[in-house]
N, C-alpha and C positions, 0 to 999 in steps of 0.2 A: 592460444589464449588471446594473442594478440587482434586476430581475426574475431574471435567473438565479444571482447571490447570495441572494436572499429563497430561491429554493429549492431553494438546497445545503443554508441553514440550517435550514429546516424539516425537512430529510431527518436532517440531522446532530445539531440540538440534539432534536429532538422527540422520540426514543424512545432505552429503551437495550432494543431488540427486534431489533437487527440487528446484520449481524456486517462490517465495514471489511476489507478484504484489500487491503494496500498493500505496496508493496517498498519499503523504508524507511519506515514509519508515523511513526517519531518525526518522522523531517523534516517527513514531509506535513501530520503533527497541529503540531508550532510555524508550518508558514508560515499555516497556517488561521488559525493563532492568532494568530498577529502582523498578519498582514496585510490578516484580515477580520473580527479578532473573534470567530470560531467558536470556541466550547467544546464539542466533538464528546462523546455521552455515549454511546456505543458501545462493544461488544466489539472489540477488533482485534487483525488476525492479520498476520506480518509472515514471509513468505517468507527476508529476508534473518536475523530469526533464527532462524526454525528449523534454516538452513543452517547459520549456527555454530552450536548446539547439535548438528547432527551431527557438527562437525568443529572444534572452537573454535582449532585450532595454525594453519589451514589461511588463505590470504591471502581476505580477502574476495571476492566471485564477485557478479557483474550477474544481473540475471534471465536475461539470453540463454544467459549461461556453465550458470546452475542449469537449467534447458529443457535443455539440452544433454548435462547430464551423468544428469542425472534421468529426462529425461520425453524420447530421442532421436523419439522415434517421432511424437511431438509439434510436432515444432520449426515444422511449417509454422503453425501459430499462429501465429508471431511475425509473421511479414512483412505488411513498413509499421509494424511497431513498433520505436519509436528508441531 
């Protein structure tokens, strides 16, 4: 375990040359933080806001929902993803 935290960190603390694409970033950047220390120096890009920047009235949407409404043609991606 220890080995494959040494190289998240390396991937995450080491450059800011790459770009994070997470659905919910802010979670995923505090549980790093809290719970392994990581101070991630990257660019990052978050699905769920650019959703509400399309539609800020609108009830928050999961990735499955935005796949679905966005990208139909796509949706077989998803599967096996929870």
């Amino acid at each position: 375990m220890s080995d494959r935290l040494a190289a998240i960190r390396k991937v995450l603390e080491g450059s800011d040359d790459y770009t994070v694409v997470a659905m919910d970033a802010k979670s995923c950047y505090g549980a790093l933080k809290r719970g392994c220390g990581i101070c991630c120096r990257g660019k990052f890009q978050d699905p769920k806001v650019a959703n509400w920047l399309l539609d800020p009235g609108a009830k928050e949407k999961n990735l499955h929902r935005m796949v679905h409404d966005y990208l139909p043609l796509e949706a077989f991606l998803l599967e096996g993803v929870l």
